[in-house]
ZAZA-411671 format. One record per atom (N, C-alpha, C, CB): x, y, z. Coordinates in steps of 0.2 Angstrom, whole numbers, padded with zeros to 4 digits, always signed. Glycine has a CB too. Layout:
<sites>
XYZ...
</sites>
This chain:
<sites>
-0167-0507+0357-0167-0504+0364-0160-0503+0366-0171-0509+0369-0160-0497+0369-0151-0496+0372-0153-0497+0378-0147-0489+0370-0145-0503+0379-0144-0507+0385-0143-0499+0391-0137-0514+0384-0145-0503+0398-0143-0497+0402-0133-0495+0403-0146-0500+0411-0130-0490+0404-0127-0489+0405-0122-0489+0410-0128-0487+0403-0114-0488+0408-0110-0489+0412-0105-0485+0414-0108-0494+0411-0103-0481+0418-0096-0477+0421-0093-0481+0423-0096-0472+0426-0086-0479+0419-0079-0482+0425-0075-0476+0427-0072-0487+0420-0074-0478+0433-0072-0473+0436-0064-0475+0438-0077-0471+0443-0059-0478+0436-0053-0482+0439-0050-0476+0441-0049-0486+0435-0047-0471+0444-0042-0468+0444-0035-0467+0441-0041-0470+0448-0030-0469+0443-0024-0469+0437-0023-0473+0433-0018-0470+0438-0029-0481+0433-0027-0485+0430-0031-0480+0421-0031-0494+0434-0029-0488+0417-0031-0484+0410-0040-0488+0410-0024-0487+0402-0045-0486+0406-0051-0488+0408-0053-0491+0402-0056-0483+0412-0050-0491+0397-0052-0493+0391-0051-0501+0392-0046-0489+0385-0048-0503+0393-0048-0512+0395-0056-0512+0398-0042-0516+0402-0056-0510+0402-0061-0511+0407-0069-0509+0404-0058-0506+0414-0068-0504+0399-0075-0501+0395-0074-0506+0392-0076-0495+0390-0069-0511+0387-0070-0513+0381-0077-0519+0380-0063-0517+0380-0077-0525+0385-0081-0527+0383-0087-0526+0383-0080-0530+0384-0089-0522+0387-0097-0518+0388-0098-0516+0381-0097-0510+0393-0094-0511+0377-0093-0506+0373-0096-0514+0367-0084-0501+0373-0092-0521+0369-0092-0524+0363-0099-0527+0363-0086-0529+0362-0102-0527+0368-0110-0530+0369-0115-0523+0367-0113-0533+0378-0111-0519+0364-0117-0514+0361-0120-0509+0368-0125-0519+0358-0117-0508+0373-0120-0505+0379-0116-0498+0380-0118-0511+0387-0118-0493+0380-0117-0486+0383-0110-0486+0389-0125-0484+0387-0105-0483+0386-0099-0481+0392-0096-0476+0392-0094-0485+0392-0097-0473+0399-0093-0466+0399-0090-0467+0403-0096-0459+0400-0084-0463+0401-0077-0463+0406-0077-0456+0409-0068-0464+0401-0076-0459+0416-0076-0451+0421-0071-0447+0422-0076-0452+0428-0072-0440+0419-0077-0435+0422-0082-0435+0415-0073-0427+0424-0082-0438+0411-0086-0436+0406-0090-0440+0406-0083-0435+0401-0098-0438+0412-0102-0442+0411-0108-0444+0407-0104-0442+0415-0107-0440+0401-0114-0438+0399-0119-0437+0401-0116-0441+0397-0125-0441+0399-0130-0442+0403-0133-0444+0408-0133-0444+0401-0131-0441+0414-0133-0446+0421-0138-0451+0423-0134-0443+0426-0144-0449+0419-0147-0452+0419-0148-0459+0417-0147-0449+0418-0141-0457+0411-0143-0467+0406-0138-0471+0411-0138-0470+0394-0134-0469+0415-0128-0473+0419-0133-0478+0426-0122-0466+0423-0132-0484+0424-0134-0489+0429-0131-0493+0434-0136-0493+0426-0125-0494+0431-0119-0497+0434-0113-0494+0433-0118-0503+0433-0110-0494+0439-0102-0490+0441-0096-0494+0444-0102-0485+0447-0091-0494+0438-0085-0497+0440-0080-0493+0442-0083-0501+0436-0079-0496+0448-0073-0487+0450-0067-0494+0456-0080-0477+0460-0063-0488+0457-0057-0490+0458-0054-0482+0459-0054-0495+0452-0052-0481+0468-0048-0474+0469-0054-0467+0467-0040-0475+0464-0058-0470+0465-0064-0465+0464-0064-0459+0467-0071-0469+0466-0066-0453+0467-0069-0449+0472-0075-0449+0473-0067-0444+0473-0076-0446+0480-0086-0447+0481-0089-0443+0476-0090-0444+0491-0086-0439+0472-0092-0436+0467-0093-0441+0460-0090-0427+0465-0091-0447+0460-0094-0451+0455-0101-0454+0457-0089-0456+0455-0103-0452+0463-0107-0456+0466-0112-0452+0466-0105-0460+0471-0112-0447+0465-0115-0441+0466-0119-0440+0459-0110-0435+0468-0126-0438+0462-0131-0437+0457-0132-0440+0449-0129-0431+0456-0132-0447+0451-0135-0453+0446-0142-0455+0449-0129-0461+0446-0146-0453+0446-0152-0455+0450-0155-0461+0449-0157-0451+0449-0153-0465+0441-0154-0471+0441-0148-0479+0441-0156-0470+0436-0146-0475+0446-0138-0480+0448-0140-0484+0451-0131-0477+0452-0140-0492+0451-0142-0497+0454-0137-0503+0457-0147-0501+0450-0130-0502+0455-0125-0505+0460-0119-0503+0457-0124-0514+0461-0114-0503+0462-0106-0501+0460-0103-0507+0463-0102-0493+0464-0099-0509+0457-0094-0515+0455-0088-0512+0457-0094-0517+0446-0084-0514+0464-0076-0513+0463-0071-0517+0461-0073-0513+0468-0068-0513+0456-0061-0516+0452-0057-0521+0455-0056-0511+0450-0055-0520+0461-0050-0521+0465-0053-0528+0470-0049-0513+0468-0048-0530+0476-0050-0536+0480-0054-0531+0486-0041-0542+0484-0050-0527+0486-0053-0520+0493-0058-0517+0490-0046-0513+0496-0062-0515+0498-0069-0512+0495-0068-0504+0500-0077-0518+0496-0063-0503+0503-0062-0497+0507-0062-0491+0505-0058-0498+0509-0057-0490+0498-0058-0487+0493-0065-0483+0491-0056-0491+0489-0072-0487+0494-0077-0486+0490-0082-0484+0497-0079-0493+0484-0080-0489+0503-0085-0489+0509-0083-0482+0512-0085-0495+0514-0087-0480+0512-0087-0473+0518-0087-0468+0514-0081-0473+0524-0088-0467+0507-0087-0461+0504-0092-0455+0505-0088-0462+0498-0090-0450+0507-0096-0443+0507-0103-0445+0504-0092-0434+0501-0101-0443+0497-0107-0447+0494-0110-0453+0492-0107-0446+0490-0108-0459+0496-0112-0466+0493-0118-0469+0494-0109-0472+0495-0121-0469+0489-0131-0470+0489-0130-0476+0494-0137-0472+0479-0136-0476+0494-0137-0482+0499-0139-0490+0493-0145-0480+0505-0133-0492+0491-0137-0496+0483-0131-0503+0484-0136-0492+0472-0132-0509+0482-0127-0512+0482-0122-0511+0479-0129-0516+0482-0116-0514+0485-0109-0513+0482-0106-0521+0480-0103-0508+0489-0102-0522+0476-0101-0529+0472-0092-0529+0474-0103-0529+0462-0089-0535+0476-0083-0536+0480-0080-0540+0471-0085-0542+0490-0076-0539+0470-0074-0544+0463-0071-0551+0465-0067-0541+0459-0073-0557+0466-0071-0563+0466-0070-0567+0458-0076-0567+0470-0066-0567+0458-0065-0569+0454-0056-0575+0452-0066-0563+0450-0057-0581+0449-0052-0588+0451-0045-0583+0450-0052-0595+0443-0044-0580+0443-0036-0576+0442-0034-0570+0445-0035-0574+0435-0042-0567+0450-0035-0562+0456-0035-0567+0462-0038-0550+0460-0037-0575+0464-0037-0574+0469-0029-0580+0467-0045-0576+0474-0030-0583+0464-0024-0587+0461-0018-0582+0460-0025-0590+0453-0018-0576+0459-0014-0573+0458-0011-0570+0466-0017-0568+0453-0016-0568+0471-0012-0569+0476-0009-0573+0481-0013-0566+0477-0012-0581+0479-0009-0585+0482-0002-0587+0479-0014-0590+0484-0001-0585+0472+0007-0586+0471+0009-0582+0476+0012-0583+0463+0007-0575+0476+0012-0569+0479+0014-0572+0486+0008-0562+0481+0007-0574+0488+0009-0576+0496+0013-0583+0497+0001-0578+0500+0013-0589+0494+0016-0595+0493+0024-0593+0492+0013-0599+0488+0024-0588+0485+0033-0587+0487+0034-0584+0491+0038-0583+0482+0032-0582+0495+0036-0575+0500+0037-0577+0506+0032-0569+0501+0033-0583+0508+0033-0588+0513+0042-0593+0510+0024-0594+0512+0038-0595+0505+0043-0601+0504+0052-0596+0504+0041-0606+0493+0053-0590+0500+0056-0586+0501+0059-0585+0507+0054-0583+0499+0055-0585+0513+0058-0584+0520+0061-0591+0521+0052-0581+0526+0056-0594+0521+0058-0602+0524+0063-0605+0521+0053-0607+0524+0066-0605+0513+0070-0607+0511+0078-0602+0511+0068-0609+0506+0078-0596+0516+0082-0591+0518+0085-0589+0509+0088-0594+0525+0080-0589+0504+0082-0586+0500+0087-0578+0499+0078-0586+0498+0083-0577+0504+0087-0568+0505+0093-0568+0509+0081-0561+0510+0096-0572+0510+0102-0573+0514+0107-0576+0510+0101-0578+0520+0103-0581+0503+0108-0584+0499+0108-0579+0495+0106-0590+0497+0105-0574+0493+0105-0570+0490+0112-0564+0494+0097-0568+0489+0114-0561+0497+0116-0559+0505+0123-0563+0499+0111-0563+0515+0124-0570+0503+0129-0572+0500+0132-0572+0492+0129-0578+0503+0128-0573+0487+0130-0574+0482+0134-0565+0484+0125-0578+0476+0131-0560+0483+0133-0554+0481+0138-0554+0483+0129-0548+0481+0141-0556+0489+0147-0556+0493+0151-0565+0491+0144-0556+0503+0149-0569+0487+0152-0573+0484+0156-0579+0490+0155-0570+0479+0150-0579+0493+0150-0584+0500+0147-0592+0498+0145-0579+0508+0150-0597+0499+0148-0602+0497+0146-0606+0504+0153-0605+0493+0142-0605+0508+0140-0609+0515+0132-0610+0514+0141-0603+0522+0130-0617+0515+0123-0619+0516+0122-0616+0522+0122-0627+0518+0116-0616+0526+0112-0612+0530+0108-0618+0533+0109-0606+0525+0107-0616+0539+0101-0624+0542+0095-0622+0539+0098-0625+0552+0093-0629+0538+0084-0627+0533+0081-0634+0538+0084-0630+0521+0075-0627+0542+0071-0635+0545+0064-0637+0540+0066-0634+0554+0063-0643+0540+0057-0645+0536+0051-0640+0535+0054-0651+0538+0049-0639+0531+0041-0636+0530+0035-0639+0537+0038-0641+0521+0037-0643+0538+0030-0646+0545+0034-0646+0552+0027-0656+0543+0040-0641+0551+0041-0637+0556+0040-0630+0557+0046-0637+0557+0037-0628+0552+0037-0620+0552+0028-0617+0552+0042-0617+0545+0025-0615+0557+0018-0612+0559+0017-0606+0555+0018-0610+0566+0013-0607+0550+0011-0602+0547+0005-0600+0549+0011-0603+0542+0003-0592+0549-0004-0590+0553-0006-0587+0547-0004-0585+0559-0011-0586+0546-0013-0583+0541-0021-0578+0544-0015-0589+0535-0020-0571+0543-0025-0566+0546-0029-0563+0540-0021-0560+0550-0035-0566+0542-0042-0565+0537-0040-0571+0531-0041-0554+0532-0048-0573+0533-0046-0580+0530-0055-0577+0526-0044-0591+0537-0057-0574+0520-0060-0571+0512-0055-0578+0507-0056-0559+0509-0060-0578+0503-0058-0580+0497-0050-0580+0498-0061-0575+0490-0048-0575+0496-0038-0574+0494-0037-0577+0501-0034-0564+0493-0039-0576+0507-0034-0581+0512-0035-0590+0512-0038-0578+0522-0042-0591+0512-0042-0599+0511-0039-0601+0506-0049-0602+0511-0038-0598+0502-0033-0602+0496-0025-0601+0496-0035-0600+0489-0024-0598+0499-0018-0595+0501-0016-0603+0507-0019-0586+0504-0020-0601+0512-0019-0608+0515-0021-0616+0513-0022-0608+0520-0024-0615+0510-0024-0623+0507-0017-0626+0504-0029-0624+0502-0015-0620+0498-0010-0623+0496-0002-0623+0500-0009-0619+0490-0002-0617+0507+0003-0620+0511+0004-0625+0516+0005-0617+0513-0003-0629+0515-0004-0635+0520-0002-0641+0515-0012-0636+0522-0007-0639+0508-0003-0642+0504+0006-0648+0504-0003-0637+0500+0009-0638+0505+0017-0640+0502+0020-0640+0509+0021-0633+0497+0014-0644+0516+0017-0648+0523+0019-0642+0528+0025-0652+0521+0016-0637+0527+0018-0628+0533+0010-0631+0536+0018-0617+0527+0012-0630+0542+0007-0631+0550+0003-0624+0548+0012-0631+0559+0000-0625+0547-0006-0619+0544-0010-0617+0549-0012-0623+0538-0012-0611+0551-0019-0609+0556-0021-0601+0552-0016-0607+0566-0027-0602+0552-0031-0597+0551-0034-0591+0557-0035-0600+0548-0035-0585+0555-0037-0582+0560-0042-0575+0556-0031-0580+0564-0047-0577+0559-0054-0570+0557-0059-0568+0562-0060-0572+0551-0060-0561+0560-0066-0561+0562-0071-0563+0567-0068-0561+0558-0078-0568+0560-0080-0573+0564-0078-0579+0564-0085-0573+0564-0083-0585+0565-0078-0593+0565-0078-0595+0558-0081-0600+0571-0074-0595+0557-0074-0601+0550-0070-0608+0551-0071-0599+0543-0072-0612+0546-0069-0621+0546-0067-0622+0539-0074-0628+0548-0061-0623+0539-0056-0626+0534-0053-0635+0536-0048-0619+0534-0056-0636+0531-0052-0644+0533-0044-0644+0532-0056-0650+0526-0043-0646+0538-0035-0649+0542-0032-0642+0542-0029-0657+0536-0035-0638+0543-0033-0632+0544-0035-0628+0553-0035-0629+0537-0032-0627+0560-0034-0623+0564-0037-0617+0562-0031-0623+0567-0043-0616+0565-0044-0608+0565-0044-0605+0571-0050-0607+0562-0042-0600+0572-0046-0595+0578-0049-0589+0575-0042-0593+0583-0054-0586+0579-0061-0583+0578-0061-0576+0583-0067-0590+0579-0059-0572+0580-0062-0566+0588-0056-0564+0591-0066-0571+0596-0055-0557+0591-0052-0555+0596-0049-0558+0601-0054-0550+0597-0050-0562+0607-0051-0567+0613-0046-0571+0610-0059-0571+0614-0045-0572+0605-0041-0579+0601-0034-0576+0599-0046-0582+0592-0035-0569+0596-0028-0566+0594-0022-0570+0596-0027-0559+0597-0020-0568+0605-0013-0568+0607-0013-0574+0605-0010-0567+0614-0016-0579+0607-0016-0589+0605-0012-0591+0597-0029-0593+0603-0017-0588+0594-0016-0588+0586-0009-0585+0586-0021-0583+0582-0007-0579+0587+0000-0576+0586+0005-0579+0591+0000-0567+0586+0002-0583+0594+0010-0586+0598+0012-0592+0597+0010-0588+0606+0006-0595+0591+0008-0601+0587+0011-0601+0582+0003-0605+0586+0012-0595+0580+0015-0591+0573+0023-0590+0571+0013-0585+0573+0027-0592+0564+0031-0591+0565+0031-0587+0557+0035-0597+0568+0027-0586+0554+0026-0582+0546+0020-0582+0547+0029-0585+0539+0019-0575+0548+0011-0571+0547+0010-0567+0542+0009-0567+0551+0005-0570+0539+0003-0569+0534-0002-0562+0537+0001-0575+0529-0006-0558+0532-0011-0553+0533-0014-0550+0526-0007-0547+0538-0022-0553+0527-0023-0553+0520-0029-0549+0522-0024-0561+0515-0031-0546+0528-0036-0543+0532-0040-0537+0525-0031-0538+0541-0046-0538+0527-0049-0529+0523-0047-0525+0527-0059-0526+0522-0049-0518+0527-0044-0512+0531-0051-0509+0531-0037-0507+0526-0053-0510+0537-0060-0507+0542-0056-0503+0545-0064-0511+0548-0061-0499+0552-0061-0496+0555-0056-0502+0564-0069-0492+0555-0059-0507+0563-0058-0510+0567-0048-0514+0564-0064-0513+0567-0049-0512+0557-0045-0517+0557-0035-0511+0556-0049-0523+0550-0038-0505+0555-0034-0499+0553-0027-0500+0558-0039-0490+0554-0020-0500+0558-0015-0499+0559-0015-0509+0565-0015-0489+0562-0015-0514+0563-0019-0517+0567-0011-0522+0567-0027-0521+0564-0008-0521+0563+0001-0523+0561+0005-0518+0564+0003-0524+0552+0006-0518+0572+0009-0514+0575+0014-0515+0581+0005-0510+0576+0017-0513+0585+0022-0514+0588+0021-0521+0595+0024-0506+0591+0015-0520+0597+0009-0525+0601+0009-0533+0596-0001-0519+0602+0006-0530+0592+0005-0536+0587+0010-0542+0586+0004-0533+0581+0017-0540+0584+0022-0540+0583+0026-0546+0588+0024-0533+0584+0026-0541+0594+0028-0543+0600+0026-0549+0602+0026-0539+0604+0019-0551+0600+0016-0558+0602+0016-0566+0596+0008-0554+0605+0023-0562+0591+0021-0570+0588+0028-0574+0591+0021-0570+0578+0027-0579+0589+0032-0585+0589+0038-0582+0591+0032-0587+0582+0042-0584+0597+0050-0584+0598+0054-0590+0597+0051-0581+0604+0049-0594+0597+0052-0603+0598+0052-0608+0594+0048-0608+0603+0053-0603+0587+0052-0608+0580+0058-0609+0579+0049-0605+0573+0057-0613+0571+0063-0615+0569+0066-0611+0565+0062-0621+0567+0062-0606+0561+0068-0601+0559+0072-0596+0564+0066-0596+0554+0070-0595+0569+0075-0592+0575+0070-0586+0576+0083-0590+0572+0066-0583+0572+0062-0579+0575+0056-0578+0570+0066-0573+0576+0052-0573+0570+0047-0572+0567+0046-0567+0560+0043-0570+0572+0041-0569+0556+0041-0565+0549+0036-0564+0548+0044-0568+0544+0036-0556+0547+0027-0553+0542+0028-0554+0537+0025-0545+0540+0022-0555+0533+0019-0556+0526+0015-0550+0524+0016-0564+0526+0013-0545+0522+0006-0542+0521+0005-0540+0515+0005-0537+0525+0000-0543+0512-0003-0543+0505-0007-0539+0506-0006-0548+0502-0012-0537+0510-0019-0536+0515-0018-0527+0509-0018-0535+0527-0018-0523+0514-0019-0515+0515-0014-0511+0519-0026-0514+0519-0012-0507+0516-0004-0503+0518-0008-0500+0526+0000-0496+0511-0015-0499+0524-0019-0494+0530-0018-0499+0537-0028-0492+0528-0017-0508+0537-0017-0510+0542-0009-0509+0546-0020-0516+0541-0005-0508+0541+0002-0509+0545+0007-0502+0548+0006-0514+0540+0008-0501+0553+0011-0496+0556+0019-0497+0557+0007-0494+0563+0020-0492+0550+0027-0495+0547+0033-0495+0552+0029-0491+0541+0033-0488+0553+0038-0485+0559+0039-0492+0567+0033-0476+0564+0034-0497+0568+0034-0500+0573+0038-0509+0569+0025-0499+0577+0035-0508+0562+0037-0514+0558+0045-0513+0557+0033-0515+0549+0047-0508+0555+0055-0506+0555+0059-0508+0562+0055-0500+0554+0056-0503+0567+0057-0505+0574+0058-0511+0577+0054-0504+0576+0055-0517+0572+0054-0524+0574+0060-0525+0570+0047-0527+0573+0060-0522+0565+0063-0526+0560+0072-0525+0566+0062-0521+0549+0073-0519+0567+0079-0517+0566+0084-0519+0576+0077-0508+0563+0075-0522+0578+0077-0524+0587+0077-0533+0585+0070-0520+0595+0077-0537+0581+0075-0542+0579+0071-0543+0581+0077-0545+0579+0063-0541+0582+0060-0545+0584+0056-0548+0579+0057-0543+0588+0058-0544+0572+0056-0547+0567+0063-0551+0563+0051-0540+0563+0063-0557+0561+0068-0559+0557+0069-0556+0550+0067-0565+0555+0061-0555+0547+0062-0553+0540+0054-0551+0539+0065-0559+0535+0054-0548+0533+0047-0547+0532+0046-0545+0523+0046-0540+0538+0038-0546+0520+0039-0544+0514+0032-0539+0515+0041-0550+0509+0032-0535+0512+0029-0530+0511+0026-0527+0503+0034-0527+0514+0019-0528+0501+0017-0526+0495+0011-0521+0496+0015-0532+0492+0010-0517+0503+0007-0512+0503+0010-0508+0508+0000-0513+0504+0008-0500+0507+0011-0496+0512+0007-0491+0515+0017-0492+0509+0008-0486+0519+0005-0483+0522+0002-0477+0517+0009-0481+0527+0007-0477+0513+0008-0472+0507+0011-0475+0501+0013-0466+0510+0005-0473+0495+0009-0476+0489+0010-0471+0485+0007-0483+0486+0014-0473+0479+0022-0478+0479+0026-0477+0486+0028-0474+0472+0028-0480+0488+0030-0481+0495+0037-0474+0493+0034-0491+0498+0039-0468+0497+0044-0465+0495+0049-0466+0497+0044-0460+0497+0054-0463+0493+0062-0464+0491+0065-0463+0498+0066-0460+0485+0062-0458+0499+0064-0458+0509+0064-0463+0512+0059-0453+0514+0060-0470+0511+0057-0472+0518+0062-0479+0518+0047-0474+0518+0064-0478+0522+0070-0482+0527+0068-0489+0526+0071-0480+0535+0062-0491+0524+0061-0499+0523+0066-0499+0517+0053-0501+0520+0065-0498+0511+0070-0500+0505+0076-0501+0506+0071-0497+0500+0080-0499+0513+0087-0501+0514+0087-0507+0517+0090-0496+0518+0082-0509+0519+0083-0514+0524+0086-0524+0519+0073-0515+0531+0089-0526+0521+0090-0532+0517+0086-0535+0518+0095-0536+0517+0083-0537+0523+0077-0542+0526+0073-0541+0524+0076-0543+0532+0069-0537+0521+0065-0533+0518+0062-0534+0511+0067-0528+0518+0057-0538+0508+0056-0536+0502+0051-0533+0502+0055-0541+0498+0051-0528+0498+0046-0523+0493+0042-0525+0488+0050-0518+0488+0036-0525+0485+0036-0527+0480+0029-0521+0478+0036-0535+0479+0027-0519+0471+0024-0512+0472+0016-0512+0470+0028-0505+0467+0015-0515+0476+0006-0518+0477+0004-0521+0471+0000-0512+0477+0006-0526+0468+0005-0531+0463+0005-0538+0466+0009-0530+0458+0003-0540+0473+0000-0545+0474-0005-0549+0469-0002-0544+0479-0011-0546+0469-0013-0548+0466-0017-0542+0460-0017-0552+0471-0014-0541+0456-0016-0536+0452-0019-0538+0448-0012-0533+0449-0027-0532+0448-0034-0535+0443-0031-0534+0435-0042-0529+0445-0033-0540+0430-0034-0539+0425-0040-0538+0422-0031-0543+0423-0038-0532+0419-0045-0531+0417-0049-0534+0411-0044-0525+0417-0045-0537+0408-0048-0543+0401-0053-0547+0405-0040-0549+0396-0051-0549+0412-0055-0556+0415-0058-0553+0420-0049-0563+0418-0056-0547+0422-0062-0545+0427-0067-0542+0425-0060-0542+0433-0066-0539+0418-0070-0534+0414-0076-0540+0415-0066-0531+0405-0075-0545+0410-0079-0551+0410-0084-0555+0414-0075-0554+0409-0079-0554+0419-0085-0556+0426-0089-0553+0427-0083-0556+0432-0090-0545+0426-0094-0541+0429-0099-0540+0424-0092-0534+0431-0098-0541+0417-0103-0540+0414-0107-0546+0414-0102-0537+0409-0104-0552+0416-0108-0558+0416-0112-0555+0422-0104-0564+0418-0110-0554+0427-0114-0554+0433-0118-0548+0431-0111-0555+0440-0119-0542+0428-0123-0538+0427-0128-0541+0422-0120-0532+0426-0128-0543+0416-0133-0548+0412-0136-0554+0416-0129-0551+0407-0132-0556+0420-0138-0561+0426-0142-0557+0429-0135-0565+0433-0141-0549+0432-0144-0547+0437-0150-0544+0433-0141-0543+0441-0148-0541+0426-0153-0539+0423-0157-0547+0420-0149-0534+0418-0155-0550+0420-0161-0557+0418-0164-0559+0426-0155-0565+0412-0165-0557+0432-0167-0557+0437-0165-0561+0444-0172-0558+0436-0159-0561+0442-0154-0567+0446-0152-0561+0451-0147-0572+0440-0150-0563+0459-0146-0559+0464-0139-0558+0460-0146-0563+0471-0135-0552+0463-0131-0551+0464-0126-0555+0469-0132-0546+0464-0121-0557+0466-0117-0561+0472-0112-0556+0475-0113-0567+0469-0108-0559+0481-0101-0554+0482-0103-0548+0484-0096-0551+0476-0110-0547+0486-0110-0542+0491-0108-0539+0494-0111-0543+0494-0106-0532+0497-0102-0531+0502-0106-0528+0507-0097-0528+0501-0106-0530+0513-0109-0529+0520-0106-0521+0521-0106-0534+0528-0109-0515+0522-0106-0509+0523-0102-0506+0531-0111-0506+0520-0109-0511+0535-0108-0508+0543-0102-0515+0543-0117-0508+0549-0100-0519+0539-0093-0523+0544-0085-0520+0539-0094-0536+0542-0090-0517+0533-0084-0510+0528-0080-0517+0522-0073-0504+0537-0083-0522+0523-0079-0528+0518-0087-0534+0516-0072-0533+0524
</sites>
């Protein structure tokens, strides 16, 4: 009997990782545009897809995103009405709580200053206040945020969370709801932003936002973190902050526009790290894996897990 079939739809990435292990259970794969038979196609793995992948499969029964984000995929021209699959999985969410943990610890340990000096071959200590002086907020506490905060509670950083709706993290504050925002960001002294990128949530790292964290910490002012979606942060207002101090420093792994261009005045800034959306970057050896597990459960009659809610776009 031939197994139902699979399209990968990734975009620039390369798809051959991502077909292999299907390919190695004996199961039908076509790589887009070259769908074959639309018919035999059951399940879709896409990543940067366009809406005509989604177009005219009449026996398509869920699309699997490569990626942590499901935006990429929600709101397409053409998306059937079928379930969409969010990727959870231990090695991208481990993978972006290194990102997040150095980039914190990086501010807090004024690495980019000692760095500053060595190139200028300056030998001066710098004040360093403990770790359980310094408020960390963390925005959108998914899978990748709650772990991200545990381990900087862990390493003694005053930890608060902030989503959506309410959640509870042991020895960790949350706030919940728009209502809560300014509270949350005035207890903040490194904000983190791990948000999906809704309609609600689209340019949400901006000049307002900014304005309302922390002025009374112990590194002297306040610092962005954003792993999240380049679509939430409104760069021109992040610079602006950067360059009036209202920001101390900031690190940066998504943009408005990627590859972020050689024009854009962030890459000058020293206070600034770049890094070129590889937070948490999917492997596809281990996520390939996941999915076909969970597709072989679903086909032996088990629910789909990782759902994604389409009217909250995450």
């Amino acid at each position: 009997m031939t197994l139902p079939g699979i399209l990968v739809a990734c975009g620039h990435w390369d798809p051959e990782p991502w077909a292999a292990p299907f390919r190695a259970a004996g199961r039908p794969v076509a790589i887009w545009p070259d769908v074959g038979d639309p018919a035999a196609i059951r399940y879709v793995l896409a990543w940067g897809a366009s809406s005509a992948v989604f177009a005219d499969l009449p026996n398509l029964a869920a699309i699997f995103s490569l990626g942590a984000g499901v935006d990429h995929i929600v709101g397409k021209a053409e998306l059937p009405d079928l379930p969409i699959v969010r990727v959870v999985d231990p090695d991208l969410t481990m993978r972006m709580t290194e990102w997040v943990v150095l980039q914190v610890l990086l501010h807090h340990r004024r690495q980019l200053a000692y760095l500053g000096q060595q190139q200028d071959r300056v030998w001066r200590e710098l004040p360093q206040p403990p770790a359980s002086a310094v408020r960390v907020g963390i925005m959108g506490l998914g899978e990748l945020g709650q772990a991200s905060a545990k381990v900087l509670a862990s390493l003694g950083f005053e930890v608060a969370g902030w989503s959506r709706t309410p959640k509870t993290l042991p020895g960790i504050s949350t706030f919940a709801g728009a209502d809560t925002l300014p509270a949350f960001l005035a207890r903040t002294d490194i904000l983190v932003v791990l948000l999906p990128l809704t309609d609600a949530t689209r340019g949400i790292i901006d000049a307002k936002l900014l304005a309302g964290l922390a002025r009374d910490g112990a590194l002297g002012g306040p610092v962005l973190i954003n792993g999240g979606r380049g679509g939430l942060q409104v760069e021109a207002d992040i610079l602006a902050a950067i360059d009036a101090g209202t920001l101390i420093g900031a690190s940066l792994d998504v943009f408005e526009q990627e590859p972020l261009p050689a024009t854009s005045p962030l890459w000058s800034r020293r206070n600034i790290v770049i890094t070129p959306h590889v937070a948490a970057t999917s492997d596809a050896d281990v996520l390939a894996a996941g999915i076909q597990r969970a597709i072989e459960d679903f086909e032996a009659g088990k629910p789909l897990e990782n759902l994604v809610d389409v009217e909250r776009g995450y």
